[in-house]
Backbone bond lengths (Angstrom), bond angles and torsions (degrees), N, CA, C in turn:
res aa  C-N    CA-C-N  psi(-1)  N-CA   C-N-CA  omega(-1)  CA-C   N-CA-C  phi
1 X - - - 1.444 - - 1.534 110.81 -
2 X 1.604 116.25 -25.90 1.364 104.99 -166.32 1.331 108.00 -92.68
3 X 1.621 113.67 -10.28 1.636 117.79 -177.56 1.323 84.74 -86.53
4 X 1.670 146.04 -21.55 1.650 109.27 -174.23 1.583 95.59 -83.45
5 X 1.450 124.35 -25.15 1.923 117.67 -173.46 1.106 101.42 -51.43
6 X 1.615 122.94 -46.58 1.402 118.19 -170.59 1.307 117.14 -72.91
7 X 1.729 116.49 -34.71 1.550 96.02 179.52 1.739 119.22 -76.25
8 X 1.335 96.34 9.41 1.645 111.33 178.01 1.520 94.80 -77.19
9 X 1.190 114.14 -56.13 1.691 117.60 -147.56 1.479 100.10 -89.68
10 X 2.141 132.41 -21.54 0.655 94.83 153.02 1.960 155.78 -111.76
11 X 1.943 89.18 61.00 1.451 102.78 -172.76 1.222 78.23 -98.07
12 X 1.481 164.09 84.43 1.090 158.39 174.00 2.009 102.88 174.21
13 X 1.341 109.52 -1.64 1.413 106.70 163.67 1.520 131.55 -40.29
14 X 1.343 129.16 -22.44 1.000 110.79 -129.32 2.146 76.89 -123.37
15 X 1.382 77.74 14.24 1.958 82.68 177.65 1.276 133.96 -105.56
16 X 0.954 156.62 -158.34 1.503 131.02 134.42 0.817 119.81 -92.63
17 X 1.195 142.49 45.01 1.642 132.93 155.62 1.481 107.59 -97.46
18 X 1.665 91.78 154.77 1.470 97.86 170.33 2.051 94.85 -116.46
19 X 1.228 78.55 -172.84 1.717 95.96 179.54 1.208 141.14 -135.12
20 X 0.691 145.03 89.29 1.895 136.98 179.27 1.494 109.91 -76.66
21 X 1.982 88.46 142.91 1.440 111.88 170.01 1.268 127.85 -98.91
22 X 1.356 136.02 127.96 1.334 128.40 178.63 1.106 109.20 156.82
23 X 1.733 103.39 175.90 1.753 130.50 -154.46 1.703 94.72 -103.95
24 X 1.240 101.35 175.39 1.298 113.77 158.19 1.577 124.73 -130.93
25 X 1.280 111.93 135.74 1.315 136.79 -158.27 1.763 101.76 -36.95
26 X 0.850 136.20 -29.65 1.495 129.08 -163.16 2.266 78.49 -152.64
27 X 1.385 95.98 114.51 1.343 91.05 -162.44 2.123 87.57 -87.11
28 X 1.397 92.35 164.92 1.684 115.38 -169.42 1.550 107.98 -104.85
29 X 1.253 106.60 1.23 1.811 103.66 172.24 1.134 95.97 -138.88
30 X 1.906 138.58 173.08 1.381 148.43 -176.42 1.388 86.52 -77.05
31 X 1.654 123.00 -59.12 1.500 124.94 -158.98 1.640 123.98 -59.02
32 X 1.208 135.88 124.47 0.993 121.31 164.46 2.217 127.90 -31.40
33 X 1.221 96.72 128.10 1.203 88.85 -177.14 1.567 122.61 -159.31
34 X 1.415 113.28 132.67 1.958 119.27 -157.27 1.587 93.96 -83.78
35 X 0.992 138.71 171.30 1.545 152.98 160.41 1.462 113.15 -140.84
36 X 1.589 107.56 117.69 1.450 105.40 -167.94 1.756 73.76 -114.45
37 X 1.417 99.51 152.75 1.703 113.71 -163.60 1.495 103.85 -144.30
38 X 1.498 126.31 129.92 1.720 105.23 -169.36 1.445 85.38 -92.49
39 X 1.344 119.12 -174.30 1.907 119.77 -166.60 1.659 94.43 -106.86
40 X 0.926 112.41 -11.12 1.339 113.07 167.53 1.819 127.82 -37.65
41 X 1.896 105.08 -55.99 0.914 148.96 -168.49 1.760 123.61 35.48
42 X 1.601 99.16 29.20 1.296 128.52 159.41 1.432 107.62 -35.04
43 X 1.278 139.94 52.77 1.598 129.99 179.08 1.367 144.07 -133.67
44 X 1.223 111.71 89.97 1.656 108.01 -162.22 1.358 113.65 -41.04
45 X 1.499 128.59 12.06 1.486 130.11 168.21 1.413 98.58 -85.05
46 X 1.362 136.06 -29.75 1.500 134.53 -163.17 1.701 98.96 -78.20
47 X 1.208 129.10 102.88 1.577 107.62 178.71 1.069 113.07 -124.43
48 X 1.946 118.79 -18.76 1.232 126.26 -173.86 1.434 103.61 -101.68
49 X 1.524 110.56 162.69 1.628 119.50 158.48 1.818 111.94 -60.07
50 X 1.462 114.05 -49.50 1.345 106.88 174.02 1.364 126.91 -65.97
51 X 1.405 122.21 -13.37 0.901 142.90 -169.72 1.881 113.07 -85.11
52 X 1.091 91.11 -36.95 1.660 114.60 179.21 1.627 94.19 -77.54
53 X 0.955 96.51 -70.90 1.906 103.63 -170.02 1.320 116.39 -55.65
54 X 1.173 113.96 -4.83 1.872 119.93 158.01 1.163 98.94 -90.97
55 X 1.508 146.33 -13.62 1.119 102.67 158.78 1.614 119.67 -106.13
56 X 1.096 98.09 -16.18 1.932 107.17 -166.83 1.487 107.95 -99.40
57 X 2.051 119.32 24.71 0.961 100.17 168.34 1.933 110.15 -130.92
58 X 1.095 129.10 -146.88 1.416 118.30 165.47 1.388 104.84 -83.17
59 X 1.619 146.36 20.68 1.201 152.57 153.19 1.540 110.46 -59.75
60 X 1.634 102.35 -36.37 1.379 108.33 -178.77 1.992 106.94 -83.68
61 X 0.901 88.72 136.73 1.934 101.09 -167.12 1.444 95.81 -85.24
62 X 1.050 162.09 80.23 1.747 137.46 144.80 1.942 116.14 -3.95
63 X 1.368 76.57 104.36 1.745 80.58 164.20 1.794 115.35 -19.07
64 X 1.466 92.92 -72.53 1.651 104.48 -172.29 1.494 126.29 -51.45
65 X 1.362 101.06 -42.07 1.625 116.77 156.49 1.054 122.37 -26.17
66 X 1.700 111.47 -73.93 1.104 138.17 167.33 1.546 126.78 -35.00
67 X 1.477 113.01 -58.73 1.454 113.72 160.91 1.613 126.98 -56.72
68 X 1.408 99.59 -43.74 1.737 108.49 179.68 1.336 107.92 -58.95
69 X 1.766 131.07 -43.51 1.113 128.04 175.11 1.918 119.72 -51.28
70 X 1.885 97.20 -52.15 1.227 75.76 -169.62 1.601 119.29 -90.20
71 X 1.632 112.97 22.76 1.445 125.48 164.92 1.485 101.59 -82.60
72 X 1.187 128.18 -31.25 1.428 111.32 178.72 1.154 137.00 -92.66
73 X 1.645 96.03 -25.01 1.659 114.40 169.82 1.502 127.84 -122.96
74 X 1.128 92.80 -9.48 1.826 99.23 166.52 1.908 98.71 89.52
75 X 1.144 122.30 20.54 1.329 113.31 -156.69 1.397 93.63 177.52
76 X 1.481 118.63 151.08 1.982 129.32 -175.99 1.887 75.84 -106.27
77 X 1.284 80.24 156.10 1.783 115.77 -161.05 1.712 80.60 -143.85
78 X 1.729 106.08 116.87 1.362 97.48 -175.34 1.849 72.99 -102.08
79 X 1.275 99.58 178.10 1.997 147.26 -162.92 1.592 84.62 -87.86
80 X 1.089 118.18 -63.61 1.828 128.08 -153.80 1.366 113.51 -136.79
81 X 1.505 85.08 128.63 1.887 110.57 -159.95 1.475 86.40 -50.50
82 X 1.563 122.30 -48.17 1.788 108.97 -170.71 1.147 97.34 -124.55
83 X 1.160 101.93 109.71 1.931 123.23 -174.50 2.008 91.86 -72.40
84 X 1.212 92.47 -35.40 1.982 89.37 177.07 1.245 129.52 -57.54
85 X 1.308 126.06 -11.50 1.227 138.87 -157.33 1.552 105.58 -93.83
86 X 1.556 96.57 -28.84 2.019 100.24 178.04 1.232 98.38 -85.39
87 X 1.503 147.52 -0.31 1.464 118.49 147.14 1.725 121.96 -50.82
88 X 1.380 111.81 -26.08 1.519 113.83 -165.00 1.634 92.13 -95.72
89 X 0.958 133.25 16.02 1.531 119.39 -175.19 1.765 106.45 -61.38
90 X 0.911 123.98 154.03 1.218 127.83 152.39 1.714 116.96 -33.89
91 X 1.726 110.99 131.58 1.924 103.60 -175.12 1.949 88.44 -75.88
92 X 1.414 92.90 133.07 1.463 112.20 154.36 1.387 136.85 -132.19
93 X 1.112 147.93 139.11 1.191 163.21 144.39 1.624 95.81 17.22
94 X 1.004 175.32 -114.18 1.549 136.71 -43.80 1.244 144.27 55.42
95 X 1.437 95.14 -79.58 1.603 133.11 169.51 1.173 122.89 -53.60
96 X 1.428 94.84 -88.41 1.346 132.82 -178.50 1.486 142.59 -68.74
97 X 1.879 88.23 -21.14 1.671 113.99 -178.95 2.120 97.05 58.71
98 X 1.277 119.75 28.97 1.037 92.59 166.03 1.381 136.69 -91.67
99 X 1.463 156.41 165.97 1.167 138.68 -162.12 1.526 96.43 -88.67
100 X 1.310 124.28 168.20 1.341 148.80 -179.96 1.621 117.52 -148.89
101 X 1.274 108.38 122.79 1.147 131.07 168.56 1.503 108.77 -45.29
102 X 1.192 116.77 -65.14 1.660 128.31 -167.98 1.266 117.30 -158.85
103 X 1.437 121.74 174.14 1.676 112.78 -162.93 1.167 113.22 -94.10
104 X 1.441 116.17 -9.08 1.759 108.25 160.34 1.620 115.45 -64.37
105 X 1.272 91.33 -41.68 1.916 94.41 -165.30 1.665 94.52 -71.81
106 X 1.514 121.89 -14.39 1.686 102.08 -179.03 1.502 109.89 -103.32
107 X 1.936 104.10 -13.83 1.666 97.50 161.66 1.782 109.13 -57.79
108 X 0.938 114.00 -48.79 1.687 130.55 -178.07 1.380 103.29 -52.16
109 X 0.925 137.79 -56.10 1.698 146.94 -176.57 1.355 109.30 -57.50
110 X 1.668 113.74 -59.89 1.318 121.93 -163.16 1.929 103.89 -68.47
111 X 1.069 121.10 -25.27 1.165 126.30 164.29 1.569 119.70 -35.61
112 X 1.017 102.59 -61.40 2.183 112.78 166.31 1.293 104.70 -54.02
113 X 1.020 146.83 -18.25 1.680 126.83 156.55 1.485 132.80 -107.06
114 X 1.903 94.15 11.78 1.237 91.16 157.93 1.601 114.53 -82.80
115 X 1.532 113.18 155.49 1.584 110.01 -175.53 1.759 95.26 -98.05
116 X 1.606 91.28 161.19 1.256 98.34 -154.12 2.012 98.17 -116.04
């Protein structure tokens, strides 16, 4: 799955984005499923705070993680007894770690570190 994210992400080389691979900690569909994400996170799909914080927190799994774990132990070993709890984190920056009021004002924010 993670060699097709990448041949996804790299038809988009020639941009500046980069990308991350990976699951999320308490997955959101029955089906197994990869999420390749550019770091940008420019996306009118992002609308909620919980929604954000699955990806921009340790909720979000690294592909590679993910494989190395279950090569070593046969099984994912989550970080945090309640992987649920980093949906409620405080909205922050990405970047910047700055705080945010709400997800318009951090769609608006996150804009200044995209390169232009």
């Amino acid at each position: 799955m993670e060699d097709k994210g990448r041949e996804l992400a790299e038809r988009h080389k020639d941009s500046q984005l980069s990308f991350r691979f990976g699951y999320h900690a308490i997955p959101s569909m029955s089906h197994l499923h990869l999420h390749v994400i550019s770091n940008d996170f420019d996306s009118p799909c992002l609308k909620t705070k919980k929604h954000w914080n699955s990806f921009t927190s340790d909720y979000f799994l690294n592909s590679s993680d993910v494989i190395k774990m279950l090569e070593e132990f046969g099984e994912l070993k989550q970080k945090h007894t309640d992987p649920k709890s980093l949906l409620g984190l405080p909205l922050r920056c990405h970047v910047c770690s700055e705080l945010m009021a709400n997800m318009p004002k951090l769609n608006t924010h996150i804009l200044k570190h995209i390169p232009k």
